[in-house]
C-alpha positions as CSV (number, residue, x, y, z in Angstrom):
1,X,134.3,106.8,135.5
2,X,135.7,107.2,139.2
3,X,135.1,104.5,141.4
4,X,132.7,106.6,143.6
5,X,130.6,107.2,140.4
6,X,130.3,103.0,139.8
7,X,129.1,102.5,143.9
8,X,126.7,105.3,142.9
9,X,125.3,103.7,139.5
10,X,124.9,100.1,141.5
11,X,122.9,102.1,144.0
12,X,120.8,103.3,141.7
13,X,120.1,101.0,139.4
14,X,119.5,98.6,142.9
15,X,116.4,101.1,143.6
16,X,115.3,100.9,140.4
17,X,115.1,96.9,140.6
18,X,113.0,97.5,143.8
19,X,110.9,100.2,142.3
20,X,110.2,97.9,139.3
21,X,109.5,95.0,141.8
22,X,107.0,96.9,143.7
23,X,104.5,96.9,140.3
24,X,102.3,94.3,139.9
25,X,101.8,94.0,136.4
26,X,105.3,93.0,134.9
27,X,104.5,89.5,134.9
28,X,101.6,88.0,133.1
29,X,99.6,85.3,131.9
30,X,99.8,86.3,128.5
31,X,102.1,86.2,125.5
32,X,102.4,90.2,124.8
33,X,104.1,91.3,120.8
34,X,106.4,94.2,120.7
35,X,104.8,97.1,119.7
36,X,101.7,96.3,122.2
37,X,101.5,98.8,125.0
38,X,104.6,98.1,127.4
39,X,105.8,94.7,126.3
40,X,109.4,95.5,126.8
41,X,108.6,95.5,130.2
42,X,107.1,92.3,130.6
43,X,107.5,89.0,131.3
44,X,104.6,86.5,130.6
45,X,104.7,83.0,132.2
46,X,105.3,81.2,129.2
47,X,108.2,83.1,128.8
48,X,109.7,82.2,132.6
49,X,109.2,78.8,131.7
50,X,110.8,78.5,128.1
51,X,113.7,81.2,129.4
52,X,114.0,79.2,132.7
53,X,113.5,82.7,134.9
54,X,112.3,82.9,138.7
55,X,109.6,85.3,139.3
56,X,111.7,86.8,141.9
57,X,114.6,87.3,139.6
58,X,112.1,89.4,136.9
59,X,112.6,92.8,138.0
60,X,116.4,92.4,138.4
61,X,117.0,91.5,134.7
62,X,114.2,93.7,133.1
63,X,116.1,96.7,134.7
64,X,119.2,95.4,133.9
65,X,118.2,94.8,130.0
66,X,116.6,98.5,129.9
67,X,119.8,100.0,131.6
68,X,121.8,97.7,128.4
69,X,119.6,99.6,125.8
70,X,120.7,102.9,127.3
71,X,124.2,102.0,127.3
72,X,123.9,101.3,123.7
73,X,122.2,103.9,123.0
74,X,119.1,102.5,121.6
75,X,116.2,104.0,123.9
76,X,115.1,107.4,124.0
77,X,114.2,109.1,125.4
78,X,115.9,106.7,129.0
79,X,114.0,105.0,131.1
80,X,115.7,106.6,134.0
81,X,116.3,109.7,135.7
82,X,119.2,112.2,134.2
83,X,122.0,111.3,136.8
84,X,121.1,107.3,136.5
85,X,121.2,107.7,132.5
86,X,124.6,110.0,132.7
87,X,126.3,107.3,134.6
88,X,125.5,104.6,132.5
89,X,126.7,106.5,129.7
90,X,130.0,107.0,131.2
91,X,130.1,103.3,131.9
92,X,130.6,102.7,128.3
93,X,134.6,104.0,128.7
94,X,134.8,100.8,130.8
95,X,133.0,97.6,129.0
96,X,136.2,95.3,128.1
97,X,136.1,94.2,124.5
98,X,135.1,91.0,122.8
99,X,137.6,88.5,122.2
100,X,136.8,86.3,119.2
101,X,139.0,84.1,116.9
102,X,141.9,86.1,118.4
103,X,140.7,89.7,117.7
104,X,139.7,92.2,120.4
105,X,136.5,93.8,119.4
106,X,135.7,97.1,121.1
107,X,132.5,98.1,122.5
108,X,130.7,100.4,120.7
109,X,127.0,101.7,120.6
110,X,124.2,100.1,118.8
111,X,126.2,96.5,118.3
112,X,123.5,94.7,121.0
113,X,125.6,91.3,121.8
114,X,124.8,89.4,124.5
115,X,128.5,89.4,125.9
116,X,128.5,93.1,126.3
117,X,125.1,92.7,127.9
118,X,126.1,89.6,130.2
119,X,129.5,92.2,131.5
120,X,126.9,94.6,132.1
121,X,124.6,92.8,133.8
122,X,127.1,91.2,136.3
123,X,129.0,94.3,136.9
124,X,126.1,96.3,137.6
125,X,123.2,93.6,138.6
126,X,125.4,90.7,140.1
127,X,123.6,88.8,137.7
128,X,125.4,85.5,136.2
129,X,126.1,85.4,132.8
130,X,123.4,82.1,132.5
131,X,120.8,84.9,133.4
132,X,122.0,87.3,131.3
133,X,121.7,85.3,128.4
134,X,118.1,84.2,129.2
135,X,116.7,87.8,129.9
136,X,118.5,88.7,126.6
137,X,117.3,85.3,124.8
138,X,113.9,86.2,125.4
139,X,114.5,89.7,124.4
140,X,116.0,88.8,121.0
141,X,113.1,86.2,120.5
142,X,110.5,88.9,120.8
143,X,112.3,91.4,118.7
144,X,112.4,89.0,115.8
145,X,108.8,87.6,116.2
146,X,107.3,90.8,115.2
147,X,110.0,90.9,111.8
148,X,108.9,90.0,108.7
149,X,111.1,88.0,106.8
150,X,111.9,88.2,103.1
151,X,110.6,84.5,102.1
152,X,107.2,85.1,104.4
């Protein structure tokens, strides 16, 4: 990915914040499960409390968690336009690997950890790793609430 390429992809992904912020029905009052209409997409009050997230910081980290599942491959079809989804595709040849208990662990699609997420997030989004961890937090929560567990 050329340097010209990763001023484009922050561009991009920068319109898309504002296009998200322009809706006005990604926050809400109420607690929405997965699998209920758009629920990825929102953020409900409770959630902004328990996560500690600003209204104003919503649309930045919703985009930034959508543009995460595309650079794990995990949502199809993308969220975004072609050129938007091609780009962060090619952004995958530069997420550093993990370091843990003195291994390097290389990226690679479908592992959804909240490191990779929180490089992403501040590379693309400017968006500190405390952030990053709460959008992701949430995310993770949801996910789970709606899995049934093998002792329920």
């Amino acid at each position: 990915m050329t340097e010209q390429e990763i001023k484009e992809l922050r561009l991009r992904l920068a319109r898309e914040v504002e296009r998200y912020a322009e809706r006005d029905d990604y926050i809400t009052g109420a607690w929405v499960k997965i699998g209920e209409t758009n629920a990825l997409a929102l953020t409900s009050e409770a959630e902004m409390l328990v996560f500690d997230i600003a209204p104003e910081q919503v649309a930045s980290l919703q985009t930034a968690y959508a543009g995460y599942l595309v650079l794990e491959d995990l949502i199809v079809p993308s969220l975004f336009d072609d050129r938007t989804t091609e780009l962060i595709e090619k952004a995958r040849d530069l997420v550093p690997p993990l370091k843990s208990f003195g291994r390097n662990i290389p990226f690679a699609t479908g592992m959804m950890d909240e490191r990779f997420f929180a490089w992403f997030a501040r590379e693309f989004f400017g968006i500190s790793r405390r952030q990053a961890y709460a959008i992701y937090a949430k995310h993770d929560f949801n996910v789970h609430a709606s899995v049934v567990f093998s002792d329920e």
